[in-house]
N, CA and C atoms of all chains as a GROMACS GRO file, in nm:
protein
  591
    1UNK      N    1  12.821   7.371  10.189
    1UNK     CA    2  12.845   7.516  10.180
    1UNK      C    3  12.712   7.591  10.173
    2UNK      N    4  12.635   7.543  10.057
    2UNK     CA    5  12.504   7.557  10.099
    2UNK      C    6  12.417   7.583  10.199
    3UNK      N    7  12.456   7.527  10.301
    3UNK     CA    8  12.404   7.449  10.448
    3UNK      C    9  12.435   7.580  10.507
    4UNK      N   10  12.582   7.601  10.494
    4UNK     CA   11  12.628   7.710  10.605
    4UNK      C   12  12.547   7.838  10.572
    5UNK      N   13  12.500   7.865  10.435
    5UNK     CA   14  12.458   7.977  10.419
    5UNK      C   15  12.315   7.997  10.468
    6UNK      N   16  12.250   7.899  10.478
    6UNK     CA   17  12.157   7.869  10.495
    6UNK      C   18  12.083   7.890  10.700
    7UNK      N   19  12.233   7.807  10.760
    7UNK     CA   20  12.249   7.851  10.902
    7UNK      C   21  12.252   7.972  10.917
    8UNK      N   22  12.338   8.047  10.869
    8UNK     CA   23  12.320   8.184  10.912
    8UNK      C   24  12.198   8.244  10.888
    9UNK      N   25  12.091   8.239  10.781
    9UNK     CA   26  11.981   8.303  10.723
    9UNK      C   27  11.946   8.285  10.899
   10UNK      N   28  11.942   8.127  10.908
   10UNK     CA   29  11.818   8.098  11.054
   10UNK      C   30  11.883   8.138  11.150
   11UNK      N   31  12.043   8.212  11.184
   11UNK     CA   32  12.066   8.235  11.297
   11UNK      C   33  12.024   8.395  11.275
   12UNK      N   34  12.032   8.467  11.159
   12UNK     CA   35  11.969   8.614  11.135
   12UNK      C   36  11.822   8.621  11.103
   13UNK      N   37  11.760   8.526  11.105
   13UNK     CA   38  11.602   8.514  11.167
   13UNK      C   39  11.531   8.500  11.292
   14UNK      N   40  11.618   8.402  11.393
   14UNK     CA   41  11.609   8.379  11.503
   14UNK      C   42  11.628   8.517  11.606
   15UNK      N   43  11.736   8.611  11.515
   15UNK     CA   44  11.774   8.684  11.639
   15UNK      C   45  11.650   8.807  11.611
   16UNK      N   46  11.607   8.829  11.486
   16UNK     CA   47  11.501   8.846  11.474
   16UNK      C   48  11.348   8.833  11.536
   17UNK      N   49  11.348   8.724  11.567
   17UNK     CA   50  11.233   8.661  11.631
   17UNK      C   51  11.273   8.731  11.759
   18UNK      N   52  11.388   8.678  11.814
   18UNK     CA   53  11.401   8.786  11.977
   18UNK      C   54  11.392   8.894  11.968
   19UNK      N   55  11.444   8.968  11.934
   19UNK     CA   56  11.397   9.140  11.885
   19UNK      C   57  11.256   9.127  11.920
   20UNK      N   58  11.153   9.100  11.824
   20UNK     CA   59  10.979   9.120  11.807
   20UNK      C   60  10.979   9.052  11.961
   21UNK      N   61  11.025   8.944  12.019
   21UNK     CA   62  10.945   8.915  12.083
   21UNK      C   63  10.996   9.024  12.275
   22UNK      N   64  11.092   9.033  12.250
   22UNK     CA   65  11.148   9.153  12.373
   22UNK      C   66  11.030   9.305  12.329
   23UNK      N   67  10.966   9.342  12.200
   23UNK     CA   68  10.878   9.428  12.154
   23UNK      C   69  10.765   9.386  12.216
   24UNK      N   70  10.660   9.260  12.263
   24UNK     CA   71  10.621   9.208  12.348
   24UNK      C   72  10.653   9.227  12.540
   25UNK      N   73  10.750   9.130  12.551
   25UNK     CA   74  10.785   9.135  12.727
   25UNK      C   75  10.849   9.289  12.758
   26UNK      N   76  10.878   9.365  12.719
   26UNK     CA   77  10.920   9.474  12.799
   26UNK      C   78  10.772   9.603  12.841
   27UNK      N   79  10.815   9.640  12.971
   27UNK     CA   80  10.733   9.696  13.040
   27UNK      C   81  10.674   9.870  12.936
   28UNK      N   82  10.767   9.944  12.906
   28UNK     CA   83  10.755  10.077  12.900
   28UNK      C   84  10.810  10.092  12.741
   29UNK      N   85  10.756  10.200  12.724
   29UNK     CA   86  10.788  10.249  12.570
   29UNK      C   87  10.949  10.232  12.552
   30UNK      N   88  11.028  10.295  12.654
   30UNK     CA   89  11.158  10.328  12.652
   30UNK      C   90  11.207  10.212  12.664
   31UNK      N   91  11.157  10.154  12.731
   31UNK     CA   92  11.246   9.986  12.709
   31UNK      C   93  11.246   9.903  12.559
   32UNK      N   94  11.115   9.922  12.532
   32UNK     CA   95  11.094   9.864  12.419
   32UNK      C   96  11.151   9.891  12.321
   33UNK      N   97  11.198  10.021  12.274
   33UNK     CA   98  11.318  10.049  12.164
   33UNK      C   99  11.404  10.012  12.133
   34UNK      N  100  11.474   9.949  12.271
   34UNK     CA  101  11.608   9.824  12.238
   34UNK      C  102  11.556   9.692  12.174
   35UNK      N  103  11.462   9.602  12.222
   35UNK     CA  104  11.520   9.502  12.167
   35UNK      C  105  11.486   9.512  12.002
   36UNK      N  106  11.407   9.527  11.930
   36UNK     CA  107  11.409   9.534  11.778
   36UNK      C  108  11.543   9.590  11.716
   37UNK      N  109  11.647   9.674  11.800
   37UNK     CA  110  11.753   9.674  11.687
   37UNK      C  111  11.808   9.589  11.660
   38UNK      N  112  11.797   9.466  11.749
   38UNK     CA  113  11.878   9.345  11.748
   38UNK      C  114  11.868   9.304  11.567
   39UNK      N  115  11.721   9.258  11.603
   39UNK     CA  116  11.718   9.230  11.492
   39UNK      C  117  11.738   9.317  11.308
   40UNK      N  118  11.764   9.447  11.353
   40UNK     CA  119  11.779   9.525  11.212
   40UNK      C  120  11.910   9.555  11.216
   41UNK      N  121  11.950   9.518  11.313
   41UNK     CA  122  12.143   9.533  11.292
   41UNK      C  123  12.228   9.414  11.265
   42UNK      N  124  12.225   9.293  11.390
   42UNK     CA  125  12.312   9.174  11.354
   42UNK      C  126  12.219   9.032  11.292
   43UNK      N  127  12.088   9.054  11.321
   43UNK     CA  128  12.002   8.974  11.220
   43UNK      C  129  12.040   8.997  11.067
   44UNK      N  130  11.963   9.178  11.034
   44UNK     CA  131  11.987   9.217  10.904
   44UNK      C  132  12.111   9.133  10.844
   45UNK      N  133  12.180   9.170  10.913
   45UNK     CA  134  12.358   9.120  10.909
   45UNK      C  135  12.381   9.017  10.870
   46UNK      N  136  12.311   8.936  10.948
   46UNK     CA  137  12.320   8.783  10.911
   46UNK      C  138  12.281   8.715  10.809
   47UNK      N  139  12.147   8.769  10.807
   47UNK     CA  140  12.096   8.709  10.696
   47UNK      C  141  12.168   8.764  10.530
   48UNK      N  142  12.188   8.912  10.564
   48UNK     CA  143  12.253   8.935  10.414
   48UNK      C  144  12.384   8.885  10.355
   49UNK      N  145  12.475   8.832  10.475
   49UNK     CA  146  12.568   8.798  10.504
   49UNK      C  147  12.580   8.650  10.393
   50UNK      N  148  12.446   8.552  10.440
   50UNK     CA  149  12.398   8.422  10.389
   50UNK      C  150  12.368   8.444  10.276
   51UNK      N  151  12.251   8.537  10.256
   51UNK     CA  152  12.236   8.574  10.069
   51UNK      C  153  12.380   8.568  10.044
   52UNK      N  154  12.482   8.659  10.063
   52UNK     CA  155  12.596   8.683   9.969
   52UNK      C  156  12.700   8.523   9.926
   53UNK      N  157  12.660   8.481  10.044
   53UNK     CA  158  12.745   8.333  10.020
   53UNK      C  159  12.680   8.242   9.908
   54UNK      N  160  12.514   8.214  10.006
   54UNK     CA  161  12.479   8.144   9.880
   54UNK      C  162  12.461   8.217   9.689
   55UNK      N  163  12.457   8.324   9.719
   55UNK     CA  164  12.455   8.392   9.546
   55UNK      C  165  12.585   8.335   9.463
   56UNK      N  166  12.699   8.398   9.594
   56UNK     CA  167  12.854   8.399   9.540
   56UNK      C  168  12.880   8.244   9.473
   57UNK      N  169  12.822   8.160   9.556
   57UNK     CA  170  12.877   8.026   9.471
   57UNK      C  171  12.725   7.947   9.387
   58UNK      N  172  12.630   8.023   9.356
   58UNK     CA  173  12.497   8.001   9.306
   58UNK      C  174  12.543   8.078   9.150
   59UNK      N  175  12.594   8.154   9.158
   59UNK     CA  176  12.654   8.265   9.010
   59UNK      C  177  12.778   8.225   8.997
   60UNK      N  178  12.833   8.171   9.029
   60UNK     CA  179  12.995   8.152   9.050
   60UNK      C  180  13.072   8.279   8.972
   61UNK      N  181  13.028   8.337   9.093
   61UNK     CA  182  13.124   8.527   9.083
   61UNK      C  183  13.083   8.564   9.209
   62UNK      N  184  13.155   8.721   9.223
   62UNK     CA  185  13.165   8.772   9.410
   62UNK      C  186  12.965   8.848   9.355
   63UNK      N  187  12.940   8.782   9.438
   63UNK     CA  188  12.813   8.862   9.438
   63UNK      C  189  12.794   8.977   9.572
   64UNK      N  190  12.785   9.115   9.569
   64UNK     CA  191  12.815   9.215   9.692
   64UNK      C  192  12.723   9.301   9.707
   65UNK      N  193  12.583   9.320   9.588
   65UNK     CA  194  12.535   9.445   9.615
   65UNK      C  195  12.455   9.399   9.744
   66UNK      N  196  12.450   9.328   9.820
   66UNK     CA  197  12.341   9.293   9.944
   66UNK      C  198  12.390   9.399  10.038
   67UNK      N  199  12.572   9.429  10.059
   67UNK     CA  200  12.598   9.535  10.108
   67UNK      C  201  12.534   9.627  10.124
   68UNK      N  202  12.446   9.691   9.984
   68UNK     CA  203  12.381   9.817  10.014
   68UNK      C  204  12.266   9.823  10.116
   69UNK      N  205  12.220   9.708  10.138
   69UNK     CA  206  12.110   9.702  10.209
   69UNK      C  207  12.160   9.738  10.387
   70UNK      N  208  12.278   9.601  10.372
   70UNK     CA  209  12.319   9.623  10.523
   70UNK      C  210  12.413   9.777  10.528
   71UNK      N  211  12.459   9.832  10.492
   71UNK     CA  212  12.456   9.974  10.508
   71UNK      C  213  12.358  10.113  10.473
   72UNK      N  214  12.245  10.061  10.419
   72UNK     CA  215  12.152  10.157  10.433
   72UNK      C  216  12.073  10.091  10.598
   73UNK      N  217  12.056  10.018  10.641
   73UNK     CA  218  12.021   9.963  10.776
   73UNK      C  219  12.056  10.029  10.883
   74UNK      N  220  12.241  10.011  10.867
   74UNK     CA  221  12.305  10.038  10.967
   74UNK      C  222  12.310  10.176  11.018
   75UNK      N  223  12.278  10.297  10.918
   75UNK     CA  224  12.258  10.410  10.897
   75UNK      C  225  12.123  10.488  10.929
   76UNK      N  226  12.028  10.397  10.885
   76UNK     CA  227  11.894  10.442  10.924
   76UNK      C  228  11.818  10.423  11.027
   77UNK      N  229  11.868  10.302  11.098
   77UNK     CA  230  11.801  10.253  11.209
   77UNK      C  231  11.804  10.363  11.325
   78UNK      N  232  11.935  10.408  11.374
   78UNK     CA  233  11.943  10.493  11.457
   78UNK      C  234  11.910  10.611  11.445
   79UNK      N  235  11.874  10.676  11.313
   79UNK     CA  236  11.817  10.806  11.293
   79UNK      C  237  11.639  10.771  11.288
   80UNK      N  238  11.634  10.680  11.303
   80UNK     CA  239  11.446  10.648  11.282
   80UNK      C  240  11.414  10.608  11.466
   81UNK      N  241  11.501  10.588  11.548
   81UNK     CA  242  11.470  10.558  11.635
   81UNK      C  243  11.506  10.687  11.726
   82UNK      N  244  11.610  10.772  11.695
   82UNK     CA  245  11.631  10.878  11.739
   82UNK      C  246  11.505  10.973  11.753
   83UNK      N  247  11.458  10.967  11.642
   83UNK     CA  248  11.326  11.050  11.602
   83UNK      C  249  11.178  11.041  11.690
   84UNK      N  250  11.163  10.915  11.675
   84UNK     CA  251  11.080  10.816  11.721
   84UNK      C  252  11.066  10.842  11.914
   85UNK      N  253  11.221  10.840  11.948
   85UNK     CA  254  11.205  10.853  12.089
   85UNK      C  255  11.205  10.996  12.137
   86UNK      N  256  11.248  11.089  12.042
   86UNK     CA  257  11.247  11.236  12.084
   86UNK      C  258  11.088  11.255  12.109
   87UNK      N  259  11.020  11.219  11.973
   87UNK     CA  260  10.871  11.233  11.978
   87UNK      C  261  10.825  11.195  12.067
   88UNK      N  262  10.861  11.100  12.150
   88UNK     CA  263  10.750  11.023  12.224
   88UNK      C  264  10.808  11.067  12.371
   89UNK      N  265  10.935  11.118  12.407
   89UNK     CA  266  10.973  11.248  12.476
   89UNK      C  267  10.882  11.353  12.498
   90UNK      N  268  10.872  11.412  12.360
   90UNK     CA  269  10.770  11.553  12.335
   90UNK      C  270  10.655  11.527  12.394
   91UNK      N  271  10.573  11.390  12.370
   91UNK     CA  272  10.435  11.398  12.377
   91UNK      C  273  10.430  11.353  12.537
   92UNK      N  274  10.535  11.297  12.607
   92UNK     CA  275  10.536  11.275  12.755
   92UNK      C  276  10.545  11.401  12.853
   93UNK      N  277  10.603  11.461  12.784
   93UNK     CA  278  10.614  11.619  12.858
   93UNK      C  279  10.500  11.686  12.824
   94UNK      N  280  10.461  11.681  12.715
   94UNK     CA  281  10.320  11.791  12.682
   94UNK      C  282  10.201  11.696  12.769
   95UNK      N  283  10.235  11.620  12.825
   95UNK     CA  284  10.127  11.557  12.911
   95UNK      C  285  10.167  11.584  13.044
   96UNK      N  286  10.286  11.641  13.086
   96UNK     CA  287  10.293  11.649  13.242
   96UNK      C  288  10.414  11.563  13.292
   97UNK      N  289  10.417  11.469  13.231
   97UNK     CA  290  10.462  11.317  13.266
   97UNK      C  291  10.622  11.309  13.239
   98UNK      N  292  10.742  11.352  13.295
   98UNK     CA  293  10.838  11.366  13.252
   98UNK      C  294  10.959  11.237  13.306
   99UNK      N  295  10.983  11.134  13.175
   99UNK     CA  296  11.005  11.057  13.265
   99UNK      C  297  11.181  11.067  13.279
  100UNK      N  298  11.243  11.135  13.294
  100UNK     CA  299  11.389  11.186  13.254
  100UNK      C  300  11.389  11.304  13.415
  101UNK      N  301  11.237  11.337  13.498
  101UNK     CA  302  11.225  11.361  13.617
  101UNK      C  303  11.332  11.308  13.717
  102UNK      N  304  11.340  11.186  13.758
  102UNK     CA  305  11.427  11.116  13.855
  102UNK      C  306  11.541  11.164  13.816
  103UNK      N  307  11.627  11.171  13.700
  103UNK     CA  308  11.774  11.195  13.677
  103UNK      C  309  11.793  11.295  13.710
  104UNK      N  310  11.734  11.415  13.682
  104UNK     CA  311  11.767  11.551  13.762
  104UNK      C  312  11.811  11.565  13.857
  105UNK      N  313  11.579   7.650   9.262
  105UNK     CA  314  11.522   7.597   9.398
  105UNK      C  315  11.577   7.514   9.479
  106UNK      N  316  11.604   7.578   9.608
  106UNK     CA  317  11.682   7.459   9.744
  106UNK      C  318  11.586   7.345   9.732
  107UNK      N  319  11.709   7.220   9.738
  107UNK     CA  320  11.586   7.094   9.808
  107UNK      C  321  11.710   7.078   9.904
  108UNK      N  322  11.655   6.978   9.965
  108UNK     CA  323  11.691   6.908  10.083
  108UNK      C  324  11.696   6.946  10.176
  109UNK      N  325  11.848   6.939  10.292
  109UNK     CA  326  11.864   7.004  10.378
  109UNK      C  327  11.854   7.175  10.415
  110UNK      N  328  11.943   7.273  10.342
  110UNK     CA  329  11.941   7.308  10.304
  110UNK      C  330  11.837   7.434  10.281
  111UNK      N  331  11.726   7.356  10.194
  111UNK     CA  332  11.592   7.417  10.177
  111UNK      C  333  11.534   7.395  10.272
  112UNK      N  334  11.543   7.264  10.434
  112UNK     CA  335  11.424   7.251  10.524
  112UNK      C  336  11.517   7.359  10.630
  113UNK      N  337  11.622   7.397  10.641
  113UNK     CA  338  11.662   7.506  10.700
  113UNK      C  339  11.609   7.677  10.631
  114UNK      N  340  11.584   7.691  10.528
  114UNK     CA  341  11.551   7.806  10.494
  114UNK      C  342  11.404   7.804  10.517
  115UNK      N  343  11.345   7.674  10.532
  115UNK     CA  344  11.174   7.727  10.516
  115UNK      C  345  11.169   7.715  10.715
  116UNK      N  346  11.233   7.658  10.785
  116UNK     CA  347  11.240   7.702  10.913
  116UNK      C  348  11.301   7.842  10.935
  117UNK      N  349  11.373   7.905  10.872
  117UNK     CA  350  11.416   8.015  10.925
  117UNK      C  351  11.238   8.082  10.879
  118UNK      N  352  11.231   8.046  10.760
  118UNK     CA  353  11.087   8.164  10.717
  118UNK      C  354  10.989   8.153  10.794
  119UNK      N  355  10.970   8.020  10.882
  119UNK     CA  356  10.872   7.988  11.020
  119UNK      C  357  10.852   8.130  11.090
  120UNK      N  358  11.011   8.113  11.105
  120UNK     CA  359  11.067   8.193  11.266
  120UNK      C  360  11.024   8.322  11.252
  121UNK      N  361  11.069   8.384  11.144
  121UNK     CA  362  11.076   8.514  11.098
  121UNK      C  363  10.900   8.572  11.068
  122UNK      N  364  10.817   8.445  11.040
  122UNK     CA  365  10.666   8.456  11.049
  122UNK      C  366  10.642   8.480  11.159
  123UNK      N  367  10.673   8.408  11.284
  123UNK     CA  368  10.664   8.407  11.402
  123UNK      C  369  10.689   8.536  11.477
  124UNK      N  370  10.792   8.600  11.422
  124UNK     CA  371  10.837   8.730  11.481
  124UNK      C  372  10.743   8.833  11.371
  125UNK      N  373  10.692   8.833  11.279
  125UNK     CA  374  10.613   8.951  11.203
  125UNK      C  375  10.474   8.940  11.342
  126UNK      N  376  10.456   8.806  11.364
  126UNK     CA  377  10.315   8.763  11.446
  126UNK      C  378  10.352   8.838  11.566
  127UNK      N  379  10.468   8.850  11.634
  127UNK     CA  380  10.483   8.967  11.735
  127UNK      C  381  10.414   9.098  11.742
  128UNK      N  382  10.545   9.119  11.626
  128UNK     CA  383  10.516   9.263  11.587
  128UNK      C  384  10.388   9.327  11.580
  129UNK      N  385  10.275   9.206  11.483
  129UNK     CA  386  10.151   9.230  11.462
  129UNK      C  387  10.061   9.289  11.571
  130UNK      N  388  10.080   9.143  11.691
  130UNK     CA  389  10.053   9.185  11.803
  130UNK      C  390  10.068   9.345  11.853
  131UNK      N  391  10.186   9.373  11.863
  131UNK     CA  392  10.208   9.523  11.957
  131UNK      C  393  10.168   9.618  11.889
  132UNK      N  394  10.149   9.612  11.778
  132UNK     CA  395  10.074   9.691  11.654
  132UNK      C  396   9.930   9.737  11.692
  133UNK      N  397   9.865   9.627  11.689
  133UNK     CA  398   9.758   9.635  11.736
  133UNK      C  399   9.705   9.640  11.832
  134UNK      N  400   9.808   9.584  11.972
  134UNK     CA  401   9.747   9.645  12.106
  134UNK      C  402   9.800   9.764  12.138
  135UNK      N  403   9.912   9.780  12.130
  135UNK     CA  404   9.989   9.895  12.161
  135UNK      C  405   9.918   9.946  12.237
  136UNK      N  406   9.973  10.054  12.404
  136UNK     CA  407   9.868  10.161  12.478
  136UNK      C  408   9.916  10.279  12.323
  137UNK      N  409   9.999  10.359  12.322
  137UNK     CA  410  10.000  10.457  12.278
  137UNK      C  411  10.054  10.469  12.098
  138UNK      N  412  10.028  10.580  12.053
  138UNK     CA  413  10.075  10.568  11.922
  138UNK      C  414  10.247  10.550  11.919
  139UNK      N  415  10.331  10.592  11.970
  139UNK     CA  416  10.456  10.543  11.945
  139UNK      C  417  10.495  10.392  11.935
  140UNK      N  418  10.446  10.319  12.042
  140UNK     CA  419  10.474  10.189  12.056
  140UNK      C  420  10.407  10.154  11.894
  141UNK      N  421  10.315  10.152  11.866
  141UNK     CA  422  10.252  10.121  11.688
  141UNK      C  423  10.335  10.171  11.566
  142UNK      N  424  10.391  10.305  11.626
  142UNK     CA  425  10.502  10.292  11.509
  142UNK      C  426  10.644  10.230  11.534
  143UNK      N  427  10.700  10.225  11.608
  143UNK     CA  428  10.782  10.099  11.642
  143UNK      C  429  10.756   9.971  11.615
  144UNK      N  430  10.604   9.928  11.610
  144UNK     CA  431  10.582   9.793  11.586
  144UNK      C  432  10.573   9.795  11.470
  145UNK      N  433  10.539   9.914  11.360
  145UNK     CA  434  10.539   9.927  11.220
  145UNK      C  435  10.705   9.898  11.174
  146UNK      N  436  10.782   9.959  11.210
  146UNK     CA  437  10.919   9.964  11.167
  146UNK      C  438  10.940   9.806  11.194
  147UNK      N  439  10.905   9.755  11.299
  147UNK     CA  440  10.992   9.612  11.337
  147UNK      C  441  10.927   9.538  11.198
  148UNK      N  442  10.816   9.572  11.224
  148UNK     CA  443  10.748   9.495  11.064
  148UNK      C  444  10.774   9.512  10.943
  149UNK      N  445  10.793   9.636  10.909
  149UNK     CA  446  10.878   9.642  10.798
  149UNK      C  447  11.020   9.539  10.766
  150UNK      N  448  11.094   9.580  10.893
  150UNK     CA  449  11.237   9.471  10.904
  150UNK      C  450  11.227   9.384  10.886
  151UNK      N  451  11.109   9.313  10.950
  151UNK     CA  452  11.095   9.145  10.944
  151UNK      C  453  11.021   9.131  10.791
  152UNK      N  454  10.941   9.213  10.747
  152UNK     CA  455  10.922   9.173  10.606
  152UNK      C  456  10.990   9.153  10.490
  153UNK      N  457  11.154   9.258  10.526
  153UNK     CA  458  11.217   9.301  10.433
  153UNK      C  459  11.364   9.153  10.424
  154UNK      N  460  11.332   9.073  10.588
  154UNK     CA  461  11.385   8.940  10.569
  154UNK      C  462  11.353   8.829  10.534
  155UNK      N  463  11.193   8.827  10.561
  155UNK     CA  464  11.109   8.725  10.508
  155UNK      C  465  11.145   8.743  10.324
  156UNK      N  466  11.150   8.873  10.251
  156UNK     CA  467  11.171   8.872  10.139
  156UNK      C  468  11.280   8.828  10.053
  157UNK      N  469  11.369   8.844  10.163
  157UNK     CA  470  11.539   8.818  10.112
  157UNK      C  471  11.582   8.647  10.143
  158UNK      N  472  11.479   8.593  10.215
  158UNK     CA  473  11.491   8.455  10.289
  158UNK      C  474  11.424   8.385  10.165
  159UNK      N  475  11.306   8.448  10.093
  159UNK     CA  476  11.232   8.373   9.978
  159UNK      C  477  11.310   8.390   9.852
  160UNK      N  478  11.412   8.480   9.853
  160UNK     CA  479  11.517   8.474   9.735
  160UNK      C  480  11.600   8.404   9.728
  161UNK      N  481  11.630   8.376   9.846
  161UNK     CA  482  11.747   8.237   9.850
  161UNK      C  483  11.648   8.132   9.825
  162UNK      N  484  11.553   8.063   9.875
  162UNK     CA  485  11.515   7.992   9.914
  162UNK      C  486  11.501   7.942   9.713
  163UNK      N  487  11.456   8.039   9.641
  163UNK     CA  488  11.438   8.035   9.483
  163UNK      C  489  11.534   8.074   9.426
  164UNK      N  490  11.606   8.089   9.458
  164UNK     CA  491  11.790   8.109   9.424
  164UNK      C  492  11.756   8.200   9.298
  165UNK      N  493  11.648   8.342   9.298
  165UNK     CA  494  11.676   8.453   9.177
  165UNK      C  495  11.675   8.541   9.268
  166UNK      N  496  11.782   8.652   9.181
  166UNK     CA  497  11.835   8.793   9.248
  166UNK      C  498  11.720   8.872   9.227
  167UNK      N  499  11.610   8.846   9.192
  167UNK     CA  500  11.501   8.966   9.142
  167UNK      C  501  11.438   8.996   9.283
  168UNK      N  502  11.443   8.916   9.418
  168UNK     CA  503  11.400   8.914   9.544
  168UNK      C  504  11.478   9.041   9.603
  169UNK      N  505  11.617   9.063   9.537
  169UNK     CA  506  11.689   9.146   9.641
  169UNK      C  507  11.644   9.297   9.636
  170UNK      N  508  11.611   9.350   9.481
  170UNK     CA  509  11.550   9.497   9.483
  170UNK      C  510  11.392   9.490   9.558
  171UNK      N  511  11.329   9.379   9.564
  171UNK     CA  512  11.213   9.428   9.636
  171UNK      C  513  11.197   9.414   9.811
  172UNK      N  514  11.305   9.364   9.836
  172UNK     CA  515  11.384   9.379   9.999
  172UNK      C  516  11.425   9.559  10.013
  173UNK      N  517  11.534   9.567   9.897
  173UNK     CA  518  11.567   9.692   9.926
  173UNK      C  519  11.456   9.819   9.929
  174UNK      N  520  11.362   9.818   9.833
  174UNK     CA  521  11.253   9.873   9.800
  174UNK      C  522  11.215   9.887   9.963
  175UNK      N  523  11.160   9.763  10.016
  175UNK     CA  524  11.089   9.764  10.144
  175UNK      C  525  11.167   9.803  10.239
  176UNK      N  526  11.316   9.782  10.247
  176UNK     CA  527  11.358   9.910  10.334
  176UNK      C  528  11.375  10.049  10.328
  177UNK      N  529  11.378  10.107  10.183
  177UNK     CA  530  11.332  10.231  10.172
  177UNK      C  531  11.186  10.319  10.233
  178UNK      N  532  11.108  10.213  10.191
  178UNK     CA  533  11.018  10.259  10.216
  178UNK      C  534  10.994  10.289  10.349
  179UNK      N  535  11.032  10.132  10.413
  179UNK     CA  536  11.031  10.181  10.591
  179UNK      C  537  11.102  10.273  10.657
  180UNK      N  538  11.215  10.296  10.617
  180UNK     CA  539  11.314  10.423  10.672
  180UNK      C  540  11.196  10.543  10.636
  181UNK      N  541  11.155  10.567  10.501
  181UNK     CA  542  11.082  10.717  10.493
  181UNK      C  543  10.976  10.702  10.575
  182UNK      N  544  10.834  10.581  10.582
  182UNK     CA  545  10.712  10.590  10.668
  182UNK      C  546  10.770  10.596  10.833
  183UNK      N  547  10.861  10.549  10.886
  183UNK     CA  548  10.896  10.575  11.021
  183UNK      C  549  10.942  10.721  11.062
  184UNK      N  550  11.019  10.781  10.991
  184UNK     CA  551  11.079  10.909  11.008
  184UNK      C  552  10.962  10.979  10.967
  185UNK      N  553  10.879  10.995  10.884
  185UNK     CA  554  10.753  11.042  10.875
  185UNK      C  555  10.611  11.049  10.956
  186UNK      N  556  10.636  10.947  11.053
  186UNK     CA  557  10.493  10.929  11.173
  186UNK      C  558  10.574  10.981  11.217
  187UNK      N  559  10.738  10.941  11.299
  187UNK     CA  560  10.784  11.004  11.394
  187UNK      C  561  10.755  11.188  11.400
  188UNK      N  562  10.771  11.222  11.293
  188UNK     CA  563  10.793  11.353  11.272
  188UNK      C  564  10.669  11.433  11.270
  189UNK      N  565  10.566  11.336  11.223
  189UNK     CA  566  10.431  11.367  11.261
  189UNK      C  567  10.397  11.381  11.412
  190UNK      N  568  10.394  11.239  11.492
  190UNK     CA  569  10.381  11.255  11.653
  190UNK      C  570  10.476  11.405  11.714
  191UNK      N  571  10.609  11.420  11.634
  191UNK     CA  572  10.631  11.553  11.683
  191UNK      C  573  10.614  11.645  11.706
  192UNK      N  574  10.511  11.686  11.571
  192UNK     CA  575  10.517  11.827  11.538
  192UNK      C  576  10.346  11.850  11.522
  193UNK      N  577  10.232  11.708  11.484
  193UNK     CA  578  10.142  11.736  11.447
  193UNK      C  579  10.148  11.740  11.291
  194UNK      N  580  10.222  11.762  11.178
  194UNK     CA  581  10.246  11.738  11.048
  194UNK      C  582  10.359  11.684  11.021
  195UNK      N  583  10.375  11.651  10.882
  195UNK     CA  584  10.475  11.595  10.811
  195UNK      C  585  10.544  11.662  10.753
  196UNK      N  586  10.510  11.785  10.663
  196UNK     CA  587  10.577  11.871  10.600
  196UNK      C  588  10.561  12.025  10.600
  197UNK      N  589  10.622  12.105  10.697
  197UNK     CA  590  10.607  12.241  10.785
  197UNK      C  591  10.604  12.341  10.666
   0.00000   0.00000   0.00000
């Protein structure tokens, strides 16, 4: 049981590791914004997922506050990246450079 | 403290998750422009705030979990704060 909790930590690390490393191989700013949520959404996920198991039978009681984490995550990620890409919007246009051009 | 199996699965996940801060590090520091650096700041934050929660299991005490949460606080405010900076030129209008 142990074990299992333990798998998940490394399958919500791993997906982690892909995230950072798609932050690497992708070409353009705008690409690059996707892959890291991977990892702060179903990584986060995972791994808190594993804390709660191994605590729950490590205390032998429901152990739950890890929740708060994965819902302050799930909440913030998209307003920090929202931000993040408006800005970097702003500063592409105040340069000339509009890359939202072609869709017009 | 994990031994065995178990524990050689949690100190491989903490490999991995090193491995991915070593990304991050990377784009941090080459980055062409300042956005891509704060993106690579946020990913780093994330991956720190698992590396932290991965060393709480790994020592089976709950005292690991407020300084995870801590480090995602903090990263939600420093990201929304450069962002808002690259926006506007300040932080607080």
């Amino acid at each position: 049981m142990s074990t299992a909790a333990a798998l998940l930590v490394l399958a919500g690390a791993s997906l982690a590791l892909v995230g950072s490393l798609g932050l690497l191989r992708m070409k353009t700013f705008y690409e690059r914004v996707h892959p890291p949520t991977m990892g702060t959404t179903l990584g986060t996920g995972l791994v808190l997922i594993g804390s709660m198991l191994f605590f729950t039978m490590h205390e032998s009681r429901p152990v739950l506050h890890e929740i708060l984490i994965g819902v302050f995550m799930t909440l913030n990620t998209p307003v920090t990246y929202l931000l993040l890409v408006r800005a970097a919007l702003h500063r592409d246009r105040a340069e000339g450079r509009d890359p939202l051009k072609s869709l017009n | 403290m994990n031994a065995g199996l178990p524990g050689a699965i949690l100190m491989l996940a903490q490999i991995v998750i090193a491995l991915a801060m070593a990304c991050a590090l990377y784009r941090l520091l080459r980055g062409p422009r300042a956005q891509d650096r704060v993106l690579a700041l946020d990913t780093l934050y994330v991956n720190a705030m698992l590396l932290v929660l991965t060393f709480g299991i790994r020592e089976a005490a709950s005292l690991y979990f407020e300084a995870a949460l801590i480090i995602g606080v903090m990263g939600f405010v420093s990201t929304a704060a450069l962002a808002k900076f690259l926006l506007r030129g300040e932080v607080i209008e």
